[in-house]
C-alpha positions, 0 to 999 in steps of 0.5 A, a space after each residue: 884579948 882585947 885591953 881597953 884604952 882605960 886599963 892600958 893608960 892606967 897601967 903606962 901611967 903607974 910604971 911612968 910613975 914608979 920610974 919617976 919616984 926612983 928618979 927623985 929618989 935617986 934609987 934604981 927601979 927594977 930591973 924587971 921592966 927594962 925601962 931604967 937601970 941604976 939611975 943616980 941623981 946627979 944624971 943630966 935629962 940626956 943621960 937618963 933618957 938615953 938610958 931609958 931609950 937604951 933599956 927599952 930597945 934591949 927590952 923590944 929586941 930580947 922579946 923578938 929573939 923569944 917569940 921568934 924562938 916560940 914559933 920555932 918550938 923552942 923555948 920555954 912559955 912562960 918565959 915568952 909571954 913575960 918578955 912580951 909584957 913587959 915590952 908591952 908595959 915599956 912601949 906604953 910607958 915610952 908612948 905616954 912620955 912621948 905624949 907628954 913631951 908633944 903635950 909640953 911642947 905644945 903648951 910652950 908654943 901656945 905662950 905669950 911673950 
């Protein structure tokens, strides 16, 4: 099945945005897309981002032990393809923001002292 890069941004950009909106909030996010779990706001920038670093390699490695698992025969279907979504939804999100960042960056550099 082949996404187009218009459908793929627009589906990263709503889960950075949902992540966002329980940052400011100082709510948890669900707990269904891995990407932050139980975020407050009195966190550093560290802090939170060394938690969605943490949230998305737990999300990566629960869906390799899955397809792995899927290849052998084992395990149930439906099971595997949701953990291999919202993998895919938390790289997505985790390369928007990388973009982001280079993109801030970049604009930082680009000013005049």
């Amino acid at each position: 099945m082949i996404i187009s890069s218009t459908a793929s941004n627009s589906t990263a950009a709503a889960a950075y945005a949902k992540t966002q909106s329980s940052l400011e909030t100082g709510l948890s996010s669900d707990d269904a897309d891995g990407v932050v779990s139980g975020v407050s706001g009195g966190q550093s920038f560290g802090d939170v981002l060394g938690t969605a670093i943490e949230g998305a390699i737990s999300s990566n490695k629960e869906a390799e032990v899955k397809a792995a698992s899927g290849l052998k025969g084992h395990g149930n279907l439906t099971d595997i393809v949701t953990s291999v979504s919202q993998a895919q939804m938390v790289l997505q999100t985790a390369s928007v923001v990388r973009d982001r960042v280079i993109q801030s960056y970049q604009d930082i550099m680009r000013m005049t002292i």
